[in-house]
Backbone bond lengths (Angstrom), bond angles and torsions (degrees), N, CA, C in turn:
res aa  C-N    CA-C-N  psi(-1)  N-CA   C-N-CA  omega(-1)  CA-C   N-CA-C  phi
1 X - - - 1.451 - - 1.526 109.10 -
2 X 1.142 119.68 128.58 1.554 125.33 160.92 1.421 124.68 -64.63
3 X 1.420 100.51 143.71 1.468 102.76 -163.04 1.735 99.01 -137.73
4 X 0.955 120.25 149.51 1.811 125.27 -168.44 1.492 100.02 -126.37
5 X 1.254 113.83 167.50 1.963 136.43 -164.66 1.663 82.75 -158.25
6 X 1.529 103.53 126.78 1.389 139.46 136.62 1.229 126.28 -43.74
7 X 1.398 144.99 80.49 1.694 120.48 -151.06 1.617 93.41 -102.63
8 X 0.764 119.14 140.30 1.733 118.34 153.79 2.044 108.31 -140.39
9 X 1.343 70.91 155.32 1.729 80.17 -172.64 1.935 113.44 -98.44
10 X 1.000 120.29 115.16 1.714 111.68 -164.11 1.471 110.49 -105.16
11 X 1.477 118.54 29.58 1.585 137.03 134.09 0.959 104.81 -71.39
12 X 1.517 131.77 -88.29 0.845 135.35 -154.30 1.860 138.80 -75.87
13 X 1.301 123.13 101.02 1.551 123.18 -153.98 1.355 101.82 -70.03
14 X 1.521 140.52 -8.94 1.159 141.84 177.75 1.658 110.65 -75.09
15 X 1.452 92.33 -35.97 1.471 90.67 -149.95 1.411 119.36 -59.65
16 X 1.560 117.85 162.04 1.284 122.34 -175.43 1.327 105.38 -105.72
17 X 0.928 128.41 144.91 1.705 131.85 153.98 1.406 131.92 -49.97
18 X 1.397 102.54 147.72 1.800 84.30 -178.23 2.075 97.17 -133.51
19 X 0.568 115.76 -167.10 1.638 128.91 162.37 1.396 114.65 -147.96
20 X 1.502 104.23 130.74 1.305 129.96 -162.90 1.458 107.98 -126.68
21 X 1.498 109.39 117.88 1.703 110.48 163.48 1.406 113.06 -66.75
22 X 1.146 111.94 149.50 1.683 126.01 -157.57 1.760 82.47 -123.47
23 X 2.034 84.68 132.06 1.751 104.35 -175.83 1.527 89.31 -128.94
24 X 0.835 89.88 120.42 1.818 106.31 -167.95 1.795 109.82 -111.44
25 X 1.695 116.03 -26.68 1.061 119.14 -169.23 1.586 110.46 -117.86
26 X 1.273 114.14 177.98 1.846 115.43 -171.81 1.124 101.00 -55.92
27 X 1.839 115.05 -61.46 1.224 133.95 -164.03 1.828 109.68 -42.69
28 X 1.270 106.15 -64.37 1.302 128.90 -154.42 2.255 90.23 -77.03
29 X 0.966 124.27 -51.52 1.429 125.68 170.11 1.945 111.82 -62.46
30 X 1.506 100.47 -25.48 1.198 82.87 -179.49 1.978 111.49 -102.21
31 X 1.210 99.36 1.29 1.699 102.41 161.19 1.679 108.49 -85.64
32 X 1.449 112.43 -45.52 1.597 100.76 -170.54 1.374 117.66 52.55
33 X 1.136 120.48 -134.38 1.318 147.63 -177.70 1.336 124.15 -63.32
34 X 1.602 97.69 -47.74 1.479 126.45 -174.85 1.644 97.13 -32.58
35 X 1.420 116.72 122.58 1.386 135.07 159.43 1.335 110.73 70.24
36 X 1.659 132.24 9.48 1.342 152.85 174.29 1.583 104.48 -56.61
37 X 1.375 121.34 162.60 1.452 115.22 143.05 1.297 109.21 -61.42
38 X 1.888 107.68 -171.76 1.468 104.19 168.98 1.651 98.32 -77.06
39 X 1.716 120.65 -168.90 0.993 118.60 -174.40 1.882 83.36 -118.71
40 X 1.654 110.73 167.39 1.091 116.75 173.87 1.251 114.43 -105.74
41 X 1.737 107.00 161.37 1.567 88.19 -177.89 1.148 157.92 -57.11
42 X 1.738 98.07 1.88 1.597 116.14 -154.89 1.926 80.14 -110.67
43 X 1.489 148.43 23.88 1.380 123.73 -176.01 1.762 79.85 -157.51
44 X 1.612 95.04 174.50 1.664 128.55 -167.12 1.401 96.04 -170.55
45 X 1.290 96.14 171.43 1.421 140.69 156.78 1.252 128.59 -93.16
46 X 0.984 131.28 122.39 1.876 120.75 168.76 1.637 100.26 -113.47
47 X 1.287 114.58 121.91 1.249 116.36 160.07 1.670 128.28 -73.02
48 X 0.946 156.01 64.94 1.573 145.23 -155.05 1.381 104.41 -77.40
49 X 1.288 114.71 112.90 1.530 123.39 158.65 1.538 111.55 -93.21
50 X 1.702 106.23 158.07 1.599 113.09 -173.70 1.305 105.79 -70.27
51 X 1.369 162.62 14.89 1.352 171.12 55.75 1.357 151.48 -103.87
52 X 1.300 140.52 -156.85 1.262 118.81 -151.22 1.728 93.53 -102.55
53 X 1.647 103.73 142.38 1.378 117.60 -166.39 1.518 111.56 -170.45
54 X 1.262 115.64 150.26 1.279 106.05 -158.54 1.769 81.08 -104.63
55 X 1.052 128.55 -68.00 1.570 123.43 169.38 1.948 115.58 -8.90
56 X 1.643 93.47 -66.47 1.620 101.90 -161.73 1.889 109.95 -68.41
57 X 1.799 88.72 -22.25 1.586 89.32 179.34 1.704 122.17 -95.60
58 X 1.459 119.52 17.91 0.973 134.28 161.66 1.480 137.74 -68.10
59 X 1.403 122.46 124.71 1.280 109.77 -169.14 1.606 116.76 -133.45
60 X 1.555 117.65 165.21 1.384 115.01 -159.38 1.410 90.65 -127.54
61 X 1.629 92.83 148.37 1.971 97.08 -175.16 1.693 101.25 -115.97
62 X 1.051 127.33 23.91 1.528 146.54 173.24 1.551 95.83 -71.80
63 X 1.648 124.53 113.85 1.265 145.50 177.78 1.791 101.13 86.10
64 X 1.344 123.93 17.92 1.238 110.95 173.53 1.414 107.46 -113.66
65 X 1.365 111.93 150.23 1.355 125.12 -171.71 1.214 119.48 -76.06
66 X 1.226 131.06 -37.68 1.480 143.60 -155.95 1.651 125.58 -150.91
67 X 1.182 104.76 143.51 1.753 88.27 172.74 1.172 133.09 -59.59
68 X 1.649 110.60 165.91 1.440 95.79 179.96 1.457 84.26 -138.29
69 X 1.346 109.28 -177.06 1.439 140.84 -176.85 1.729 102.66 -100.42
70 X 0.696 127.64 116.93 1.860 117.02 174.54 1.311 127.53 -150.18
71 X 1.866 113.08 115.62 1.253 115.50 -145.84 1.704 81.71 -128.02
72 X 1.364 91.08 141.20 1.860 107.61 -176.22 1.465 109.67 -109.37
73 X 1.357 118.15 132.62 1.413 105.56 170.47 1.302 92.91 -137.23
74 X 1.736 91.53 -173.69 1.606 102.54 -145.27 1.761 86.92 -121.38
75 X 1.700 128.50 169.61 1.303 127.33 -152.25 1.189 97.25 -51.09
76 X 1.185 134.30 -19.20 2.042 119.59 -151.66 1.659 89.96 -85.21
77 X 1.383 107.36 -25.40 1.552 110.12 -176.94 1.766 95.87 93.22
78 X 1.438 116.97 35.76 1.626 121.15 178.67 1.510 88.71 -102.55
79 X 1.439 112.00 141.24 1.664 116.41 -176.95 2.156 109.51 -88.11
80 X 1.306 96.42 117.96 1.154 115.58 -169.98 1.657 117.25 -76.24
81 X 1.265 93.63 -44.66 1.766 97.76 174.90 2.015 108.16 -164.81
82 X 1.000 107.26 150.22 1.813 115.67 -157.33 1.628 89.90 -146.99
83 X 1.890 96.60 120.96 1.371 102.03 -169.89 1.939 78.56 -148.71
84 X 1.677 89.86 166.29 1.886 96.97 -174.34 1.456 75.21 -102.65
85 X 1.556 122.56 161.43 1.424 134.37 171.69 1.259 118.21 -140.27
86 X 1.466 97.12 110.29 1.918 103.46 -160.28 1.661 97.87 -81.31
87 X 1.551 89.93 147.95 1.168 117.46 175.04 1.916 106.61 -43.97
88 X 1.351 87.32 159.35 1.839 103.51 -177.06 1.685 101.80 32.28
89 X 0.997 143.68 50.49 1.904 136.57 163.46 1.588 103.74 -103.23
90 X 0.971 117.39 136.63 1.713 132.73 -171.81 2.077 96.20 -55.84
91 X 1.028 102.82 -70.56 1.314 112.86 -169.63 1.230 138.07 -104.73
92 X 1.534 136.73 142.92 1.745 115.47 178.34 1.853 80.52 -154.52
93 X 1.601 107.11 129.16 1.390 125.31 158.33 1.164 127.57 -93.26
94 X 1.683 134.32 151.08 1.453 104.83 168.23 1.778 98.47 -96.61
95 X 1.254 108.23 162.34 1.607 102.67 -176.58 1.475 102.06 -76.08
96 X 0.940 114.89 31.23 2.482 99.87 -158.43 1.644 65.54 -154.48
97 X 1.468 123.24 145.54 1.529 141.30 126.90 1.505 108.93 -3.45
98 X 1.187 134.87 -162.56 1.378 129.98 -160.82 1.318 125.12 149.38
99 X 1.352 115.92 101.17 1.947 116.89 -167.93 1.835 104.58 -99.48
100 X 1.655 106.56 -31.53 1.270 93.24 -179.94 1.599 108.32 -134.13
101 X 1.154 136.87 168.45 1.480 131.54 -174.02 1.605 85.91 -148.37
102 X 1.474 91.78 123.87 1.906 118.89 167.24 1.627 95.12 -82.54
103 X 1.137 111.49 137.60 1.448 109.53 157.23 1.538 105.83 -119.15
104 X 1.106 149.17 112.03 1.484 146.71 135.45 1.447 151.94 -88.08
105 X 1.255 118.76 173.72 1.653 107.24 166.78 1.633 103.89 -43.63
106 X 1.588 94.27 158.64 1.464 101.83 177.93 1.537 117.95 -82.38
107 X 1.410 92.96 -18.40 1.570 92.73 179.07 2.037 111.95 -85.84
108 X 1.125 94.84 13.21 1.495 105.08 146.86 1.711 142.00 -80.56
109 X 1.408 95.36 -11.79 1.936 109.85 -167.27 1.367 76.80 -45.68
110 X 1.510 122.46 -99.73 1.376 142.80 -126.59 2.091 110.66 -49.60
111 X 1.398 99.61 7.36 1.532 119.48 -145.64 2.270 80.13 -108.61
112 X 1.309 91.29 -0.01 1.889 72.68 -174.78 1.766 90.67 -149.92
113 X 1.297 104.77 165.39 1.287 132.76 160.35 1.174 156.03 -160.55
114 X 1.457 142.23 124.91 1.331 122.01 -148.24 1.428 105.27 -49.93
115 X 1.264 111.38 131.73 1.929 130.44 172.75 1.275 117.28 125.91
116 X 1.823 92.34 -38.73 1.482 82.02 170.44 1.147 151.80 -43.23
117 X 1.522 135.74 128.41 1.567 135.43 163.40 1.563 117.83 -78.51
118 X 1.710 104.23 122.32 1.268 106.81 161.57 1.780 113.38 -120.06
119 X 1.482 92.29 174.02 1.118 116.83 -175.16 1.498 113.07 -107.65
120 X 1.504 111.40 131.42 1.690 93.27 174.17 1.595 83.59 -152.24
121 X 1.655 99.78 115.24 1.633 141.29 162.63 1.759 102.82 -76.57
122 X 1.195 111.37 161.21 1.727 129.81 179.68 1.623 82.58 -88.13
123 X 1.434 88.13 145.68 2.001 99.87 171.27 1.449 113.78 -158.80
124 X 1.110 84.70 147.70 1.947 95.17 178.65 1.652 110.77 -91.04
125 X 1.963 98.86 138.25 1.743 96.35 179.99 1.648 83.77 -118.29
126 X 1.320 95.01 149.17 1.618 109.49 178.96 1.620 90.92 -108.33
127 X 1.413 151.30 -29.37 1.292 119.19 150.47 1.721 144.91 10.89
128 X 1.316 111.32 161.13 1.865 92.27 -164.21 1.613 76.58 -98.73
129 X 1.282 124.79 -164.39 1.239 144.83 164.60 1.075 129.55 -82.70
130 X 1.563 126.82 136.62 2.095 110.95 -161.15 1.754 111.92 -73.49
């Protein structure tokens, strides 16, 4: 069953919220994006790995269509490093360790920064099912 996170960022007083499906398992982290629509600006992905690692928090844009925005944070859920990640490129690291990786629209980059603290609450998507 799919399950969603509320993200908000509590640096930033602009910021908007988004909702993010939560990939908790190999399967589901190791599809990502791959062969997805794009995402809109108001949703993400959160990848959750079992802890912080620069290896486990790495991600590949091979079978994805479009860029994304993708900001890594570390267990407190403070954003560690925020990079754009072009479509089809083999590899993307975060430079800092890494427990969870946001993936979003691209027109999200400017929406994070390393230091930032976020917040991520349980949330309901009224969406159909993929």
């Amino acid at each position: 069953m799919r399950h969603f996170v509320r993200i908000t960022n509590l640096t930033q007083a602009e910021f908007q919220p988004l909702t993010a499906q939560v990939c908790d398992t190999f399967i589901s982290q190791l599809r990502g994006m791959m062969f997805r629509p794009p995402l809109s600006l108001q949703e993400g992905l959160l990848l959750v790995n079992r802890r912080e690692s620069l290896l486990e928090a790495s991600i590949h844009m091979l079978g994805v269509g479009c860029d994304l925005a993708v900001a890594w944070l570390d267990g407190n859920a403070q954003v560690v490093d925020v990079r754009l990640a072009r479509k089809w490129r083999p590899a993307y690291f975060p430079s800092r360790p890494a427990k969870y990786v946001l993936e979003m629209h691209p027109g999200r980059l400017a929406d994070f920064k390393a230091g930032d603290q976020l917040q991520l609450d349980e949330a309901q998507d009224d969406r159909t099912p993929d």
